[in-house]
DRENROLUM-860278 format. One record per residue: x, y, z of N, C-alpha, C in turn; residue number from 0. Coordinates in steps of 0.1 Angstrom, whole numbers, always signed. Layout:
GUGU   n.c1   n.c2   n.c3  ca.c1  ca.c2  ca.c3   c.c1   c.c2   c.c3  seq
GUGU      X      Y      Z      X      Y      Z      X      Y      Z  NUM
...
***
This chain:
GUGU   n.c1   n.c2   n.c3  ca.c1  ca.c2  ca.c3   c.c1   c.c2   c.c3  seq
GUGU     +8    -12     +0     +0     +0     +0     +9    +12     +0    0
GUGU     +7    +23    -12    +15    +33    -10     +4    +46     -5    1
GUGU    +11    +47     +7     +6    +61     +9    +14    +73    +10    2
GUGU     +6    +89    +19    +14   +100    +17    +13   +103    +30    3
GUGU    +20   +106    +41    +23   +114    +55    +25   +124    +55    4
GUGU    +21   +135    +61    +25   +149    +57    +20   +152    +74    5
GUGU    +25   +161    +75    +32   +168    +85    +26   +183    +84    6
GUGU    +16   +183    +96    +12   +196    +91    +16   +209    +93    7
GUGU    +27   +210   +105    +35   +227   +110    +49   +222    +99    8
GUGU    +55   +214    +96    +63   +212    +89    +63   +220    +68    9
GUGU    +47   +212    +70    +43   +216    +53    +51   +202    +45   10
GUGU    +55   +196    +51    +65   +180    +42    +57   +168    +47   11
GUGU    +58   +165    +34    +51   +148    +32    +63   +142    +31   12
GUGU    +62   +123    +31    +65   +112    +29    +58   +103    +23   13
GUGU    +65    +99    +14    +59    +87     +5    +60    +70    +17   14
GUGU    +54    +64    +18    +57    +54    +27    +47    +45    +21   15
GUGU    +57    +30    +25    +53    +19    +17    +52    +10    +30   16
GUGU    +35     +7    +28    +36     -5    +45    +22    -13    +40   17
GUGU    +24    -25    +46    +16    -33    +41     +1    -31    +49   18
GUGU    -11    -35    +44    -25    -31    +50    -22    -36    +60   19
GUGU    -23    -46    +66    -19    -51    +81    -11    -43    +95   20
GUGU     -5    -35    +87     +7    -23    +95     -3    -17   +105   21
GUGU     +1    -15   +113    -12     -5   +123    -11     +9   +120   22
GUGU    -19    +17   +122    -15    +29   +120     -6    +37   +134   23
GUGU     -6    +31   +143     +4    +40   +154    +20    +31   +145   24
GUGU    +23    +27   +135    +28    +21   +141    +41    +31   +122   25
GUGU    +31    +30   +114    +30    +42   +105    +37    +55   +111   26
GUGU    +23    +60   +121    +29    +72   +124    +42    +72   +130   27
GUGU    +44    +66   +140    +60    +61   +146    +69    +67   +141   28
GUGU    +67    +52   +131    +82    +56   +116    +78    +72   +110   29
GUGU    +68    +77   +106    +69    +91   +102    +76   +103   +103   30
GUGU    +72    +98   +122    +78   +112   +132    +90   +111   +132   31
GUGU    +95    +96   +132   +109    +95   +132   +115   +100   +123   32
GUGU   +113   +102   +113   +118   +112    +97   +117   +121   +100   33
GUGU   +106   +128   +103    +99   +144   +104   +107   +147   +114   34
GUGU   +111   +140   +122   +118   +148   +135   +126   +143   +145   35
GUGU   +141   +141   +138   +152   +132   +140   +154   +132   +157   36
GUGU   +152   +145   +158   +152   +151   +174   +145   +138   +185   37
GUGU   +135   +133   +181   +124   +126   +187   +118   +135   +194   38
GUGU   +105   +129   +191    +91   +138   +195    +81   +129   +202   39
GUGU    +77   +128   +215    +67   +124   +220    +55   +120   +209   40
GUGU    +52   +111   +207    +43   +104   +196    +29   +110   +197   41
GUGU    +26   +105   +216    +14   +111   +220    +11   +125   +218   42
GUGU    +17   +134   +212    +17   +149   +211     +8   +149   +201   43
GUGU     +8   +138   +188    +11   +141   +177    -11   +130   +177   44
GUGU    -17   +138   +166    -27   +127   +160    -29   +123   +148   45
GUGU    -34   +118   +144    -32   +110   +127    -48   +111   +123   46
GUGU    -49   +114   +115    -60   +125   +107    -59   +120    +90   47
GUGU    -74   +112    +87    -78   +107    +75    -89   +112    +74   48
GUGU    -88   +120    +60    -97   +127    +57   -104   +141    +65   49
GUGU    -99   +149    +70   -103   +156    +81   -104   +154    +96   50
GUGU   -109   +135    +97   -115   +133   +110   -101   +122   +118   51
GUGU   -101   +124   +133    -90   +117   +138    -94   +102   +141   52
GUGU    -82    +96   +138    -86    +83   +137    -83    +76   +149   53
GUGU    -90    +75   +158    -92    +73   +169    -85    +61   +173   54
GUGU    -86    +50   +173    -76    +39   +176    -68    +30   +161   55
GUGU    -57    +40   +171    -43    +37   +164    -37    +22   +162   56
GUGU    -42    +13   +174    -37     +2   +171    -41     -5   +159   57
GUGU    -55     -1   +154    -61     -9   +138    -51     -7   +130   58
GUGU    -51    -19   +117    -49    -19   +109    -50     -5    +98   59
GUGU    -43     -4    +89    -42     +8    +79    -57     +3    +70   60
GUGU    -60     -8    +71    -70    -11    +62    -87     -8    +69   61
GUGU    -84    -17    +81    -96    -16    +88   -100     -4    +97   62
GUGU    -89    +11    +92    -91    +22    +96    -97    +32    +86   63
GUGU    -98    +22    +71   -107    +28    +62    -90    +35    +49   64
GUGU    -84    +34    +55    -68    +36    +46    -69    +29    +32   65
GUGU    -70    +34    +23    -67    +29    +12    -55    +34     +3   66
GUGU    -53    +27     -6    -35    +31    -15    -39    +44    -19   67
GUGU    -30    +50    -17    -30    +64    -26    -35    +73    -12   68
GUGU    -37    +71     +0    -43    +79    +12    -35    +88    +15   69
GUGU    -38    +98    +22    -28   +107    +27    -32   +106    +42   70
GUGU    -23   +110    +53    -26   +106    +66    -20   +121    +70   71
GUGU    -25   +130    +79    -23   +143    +83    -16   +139    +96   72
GUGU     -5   +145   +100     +0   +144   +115     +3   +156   +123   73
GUGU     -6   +160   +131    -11   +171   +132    -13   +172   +150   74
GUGU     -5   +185   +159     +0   +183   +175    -13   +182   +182   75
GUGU    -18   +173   +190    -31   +174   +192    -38   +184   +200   76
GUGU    -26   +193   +210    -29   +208   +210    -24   +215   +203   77
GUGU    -27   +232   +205    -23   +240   +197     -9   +249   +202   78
GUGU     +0   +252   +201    +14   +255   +206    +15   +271   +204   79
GUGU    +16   +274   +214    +18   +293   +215    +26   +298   +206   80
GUGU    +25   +308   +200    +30   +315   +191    +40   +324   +197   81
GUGU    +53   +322   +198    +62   +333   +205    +66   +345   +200   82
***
């Protein structure tokens, strides 16, 4: 299954290749781990198909409604002060 991660204070996507079976926390993981070498608390972060959050991460990419060609939004699940 090829999908697209994107990163939404960043503005950058990833191309990522994971089989339907793959969980989606498990996607996002490896994501953040690209997006942000630094390491980032995962739990900061939610995963967003189609506008709406996809609530348990442990599912499958498939039985979360994920299909090829998806884009998955990773987006801080609060909003961070503007200094």
């Amino acid at each position: 299954m090829h999908l697209r991660v994107q990163a939404a204070e960043l503005w950058d996507a990833l191309r990522v290749d994971a089989p339907a079976s793959a969980t989606v926390a498990s996607v996002k993981s490896a994501a953040l781990e690209r997006f942000f070498p630094s390491h980032v608390n995962g739990d900061e972060f939610v995963a967003k198909l189609r506008g709406f959050e996809i609530l348990n991460e442990g599912d499958s990419l498939e039985s979360s409604g994920v299909r090829d060609g998806s884009t998955i939004l990773l987006a801080r699940r609060r909003r961070r002060p503007v200094k």
